[in-house]
N, C-alpha and C positions, 0 to 999 in steps of 0.2 A: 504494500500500500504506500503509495507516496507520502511524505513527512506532511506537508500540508494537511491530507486527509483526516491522517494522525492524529495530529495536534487538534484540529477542527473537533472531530468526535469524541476526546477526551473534555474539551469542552462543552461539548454538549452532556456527553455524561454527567456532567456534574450539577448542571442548571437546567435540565429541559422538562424537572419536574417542576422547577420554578417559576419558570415561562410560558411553558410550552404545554402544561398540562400531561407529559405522558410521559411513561417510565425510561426509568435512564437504561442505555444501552450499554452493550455488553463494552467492555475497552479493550480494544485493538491490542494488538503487540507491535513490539518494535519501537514502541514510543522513547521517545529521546528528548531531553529536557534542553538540549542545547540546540536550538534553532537560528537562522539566522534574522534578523530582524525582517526579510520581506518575507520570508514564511511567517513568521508570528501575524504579520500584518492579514496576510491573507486568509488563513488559517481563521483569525476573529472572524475576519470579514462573514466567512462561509458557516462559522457555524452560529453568528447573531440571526444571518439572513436566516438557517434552517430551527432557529426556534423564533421567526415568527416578526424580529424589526423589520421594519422599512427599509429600504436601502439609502435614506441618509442616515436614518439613525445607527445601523449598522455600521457604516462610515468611522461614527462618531466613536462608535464604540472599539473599531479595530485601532483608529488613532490614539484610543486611548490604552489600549492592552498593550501598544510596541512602545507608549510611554511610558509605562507600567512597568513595563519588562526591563525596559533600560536605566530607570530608578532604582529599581529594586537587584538589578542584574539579575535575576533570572526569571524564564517564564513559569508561572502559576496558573493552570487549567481552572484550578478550583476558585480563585479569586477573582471574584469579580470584578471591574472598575469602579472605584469610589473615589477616586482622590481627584480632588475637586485639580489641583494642579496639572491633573494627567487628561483631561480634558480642556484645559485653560479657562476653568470658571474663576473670572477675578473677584464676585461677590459684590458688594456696597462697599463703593469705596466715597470718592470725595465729588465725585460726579453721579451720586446718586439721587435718586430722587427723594421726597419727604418721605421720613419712617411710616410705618404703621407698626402696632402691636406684634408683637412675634404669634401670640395668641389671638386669631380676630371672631375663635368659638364659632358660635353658628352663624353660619352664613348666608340670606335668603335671598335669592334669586327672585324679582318679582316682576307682574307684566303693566304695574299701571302705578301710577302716583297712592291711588287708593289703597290700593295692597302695602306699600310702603310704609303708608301711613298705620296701616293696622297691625303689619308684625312689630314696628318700631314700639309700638305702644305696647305691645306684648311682651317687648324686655328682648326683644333680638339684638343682638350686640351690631350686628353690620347687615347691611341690605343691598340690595341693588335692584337698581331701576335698569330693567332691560323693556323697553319700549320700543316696539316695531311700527314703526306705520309711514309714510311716503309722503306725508301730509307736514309739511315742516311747521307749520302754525299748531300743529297736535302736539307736535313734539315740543315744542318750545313749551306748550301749556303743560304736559306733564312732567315737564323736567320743573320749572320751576313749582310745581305743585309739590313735585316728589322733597325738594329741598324744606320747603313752607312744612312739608307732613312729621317730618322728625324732628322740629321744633321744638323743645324742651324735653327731646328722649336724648338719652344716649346713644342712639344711634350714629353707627356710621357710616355716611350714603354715599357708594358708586356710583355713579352714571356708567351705562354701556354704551360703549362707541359716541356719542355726542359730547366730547370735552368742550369745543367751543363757549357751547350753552354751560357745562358743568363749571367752567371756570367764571360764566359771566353770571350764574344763579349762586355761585358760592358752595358749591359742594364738597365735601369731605377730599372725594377723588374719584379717577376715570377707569374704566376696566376695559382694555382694547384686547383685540381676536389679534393673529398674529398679522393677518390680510390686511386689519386697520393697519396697526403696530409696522407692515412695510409700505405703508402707502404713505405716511406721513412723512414731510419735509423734515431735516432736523431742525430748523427753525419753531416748527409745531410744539415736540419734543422740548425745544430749551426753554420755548412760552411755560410752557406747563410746569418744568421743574420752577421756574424763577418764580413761577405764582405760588410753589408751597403747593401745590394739589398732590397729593398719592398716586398712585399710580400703578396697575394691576394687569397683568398680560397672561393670557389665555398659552397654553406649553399642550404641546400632545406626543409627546418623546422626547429622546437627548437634543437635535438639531434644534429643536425651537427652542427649548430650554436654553442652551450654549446662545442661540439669539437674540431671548430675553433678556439673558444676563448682559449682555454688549449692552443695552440700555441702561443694567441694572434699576431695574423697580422698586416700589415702593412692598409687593408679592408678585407672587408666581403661582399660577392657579396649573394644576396638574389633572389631568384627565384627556378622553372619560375613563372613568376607573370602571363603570360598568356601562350595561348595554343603554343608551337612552334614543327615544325617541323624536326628543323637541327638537332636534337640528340633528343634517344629516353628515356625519364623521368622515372626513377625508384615512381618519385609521380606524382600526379593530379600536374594542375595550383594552382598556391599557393592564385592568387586571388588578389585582392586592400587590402579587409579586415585584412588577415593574415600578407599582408607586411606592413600595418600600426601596427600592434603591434609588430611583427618582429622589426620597427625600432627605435618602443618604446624603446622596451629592450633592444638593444645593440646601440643605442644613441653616446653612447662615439667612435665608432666607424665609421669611414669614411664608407660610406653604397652605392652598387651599386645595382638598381634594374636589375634584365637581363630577357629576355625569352617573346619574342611577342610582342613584346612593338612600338608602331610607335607614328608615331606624335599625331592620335587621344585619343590615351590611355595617352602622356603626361602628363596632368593636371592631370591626378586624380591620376598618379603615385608620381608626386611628391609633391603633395597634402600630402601623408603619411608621410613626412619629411628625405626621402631617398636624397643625395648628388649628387647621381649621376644616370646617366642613360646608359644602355647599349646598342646599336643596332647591328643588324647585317643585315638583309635584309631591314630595310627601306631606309640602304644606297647602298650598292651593287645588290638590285635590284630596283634601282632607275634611271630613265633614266637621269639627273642628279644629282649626288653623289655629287658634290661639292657645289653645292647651298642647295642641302635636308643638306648635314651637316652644311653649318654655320647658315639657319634657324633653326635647332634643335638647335644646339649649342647656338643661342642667343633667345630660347624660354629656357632654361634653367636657363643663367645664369639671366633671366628676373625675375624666378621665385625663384628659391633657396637665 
């Protein structure tokens, strides 16, 4: 069997119960620890793609196992990549945007100022306004509704995708999809930092993540961790597995899980060491929404 091969399938042995969902394989012979760095690379490459990354993220991951390898001098099958340096995740640094809570607890995802206004009063710690509509005078009314609704709550209010508006209503901070996030000028980007807003970016594996971080945010929302239907996912579910090393690596960063998630998937989400959690239907189609959120809300801060 070629060394490539090798090397690939030993990796896979070791992680494709973790990824991949299904039993690890028997392990080759012939295996030899000393490779040369374009085998290590390639060797990643083939066995991230056959448990299931993308092929950037894969990428991401093989560049990171042959920086792995040469830190550490030797290759390790079993060891994952975590190190934020082996990646070139530089974190919050002096060009980052406004903090937020490392902890931002429950998270509610809502479709109208209304909603905003009624989980804030329930004691949700963070919200967000995701409002759809074409109608730019809708939008403006609900954004500045959504801001007027948390008014003497603690709440802390997102806007999605409309920071113009969120900076010009006074909003806590903005949550951009990555599509926004590269559509934007960095003049947009520098408005936003100099104005103090927060600042929250949608991640669906290593590549967006490594993307997100070049902006370094205010969080990093990670998903979908499960199957969801409100919007249609350019990847698979990302899975328990993946957002536990997801939050391995970007650690320094306030981290929200999103995408499927209800009360029975709690535990084992925030088992991963993720801050926070997002919902969106376990509240709004909840026959009560106010009692389902401060139960979620204080099985959170139970656990984090």
């Amino acid at each position: 069997m070629h060394k490539v091969d090798t090397l690939a399938q030993h990796i896979v042995h070791h992680h494709s119960a973790r990824f991949a969902g299904f039993a690890p394989q028997a392990l080759p012979t012939g295996f030899e620890a000393a490779a040369a760095p374009s085998d290590i690379w390639q060797a990643a490459f083939q066995a991230c793609s056959q448990l299931g990354f993308v092929q950037a993220d894969a990428q991401c991951l093989a560049d990171a196992w042959h920086a792995q390898t040469l830190r550490t001098g030797q290759f390790d099958a079993s060891c994952w990549p975590a190190h934020a340096a082996d990646f070139g995740v530089r974190g919050r640094g002096d060009t980052a945007f406004a903090p937020c809570p490392q902890r931002l607890g429950l998270y509610a995802v809502l479709p109208t100022a209304q909603w905003v206004g009624r989980m804030a009063a329930a004691g949700v710690p963070t919200v967000q306004l995701r409002f759809k509509s074409d109608d730019a005078a809708a939008v403006r009314t609900e954004v500045f509704a959504a801001v007027q609704a948390v008014q003497g709550t603690a709440a802390r209010l997102f806007i999605n995708d409309h920071w113009e508006l969120a900076l010009e209503a006074g909003a806590y901070g903005v949550h951009l999809g990555q599509e926004d996030l590269d559509a934007l000028p960095a003049a947009a980007l520098e408005r936003m930092r100099s104005a103090g807003v927060r600042l929250g970016v949608s991640t669906h594996g290593y590549a967006e993540m490594l993307r997100a971080d070049r902006v370094a945010p205010s969080y990093i929302a990670l998903g979908a961790v499960f199957p969801t239907t409100l919007k249609k996912m350019a990847t698979p579910p990302q899975g328990v597995g993946r957002l536990g090393v997801y939050a391995q690596l970007m650690q320094n960063y306030p981290l929200v899980a999103i995408g499927g998630i209800g009360p029975e998937q709690m535990a084992d989400v925030l088992a991963t060491g993720v801050g926070s959690v997002a919902v969106v239907r376990a509240l709004v189609n909840h026959p009560e929404p106010e009692a389902q959120a401060q139960a979620l809300a204080r099985a959170i801060e139970s656990t984090v």
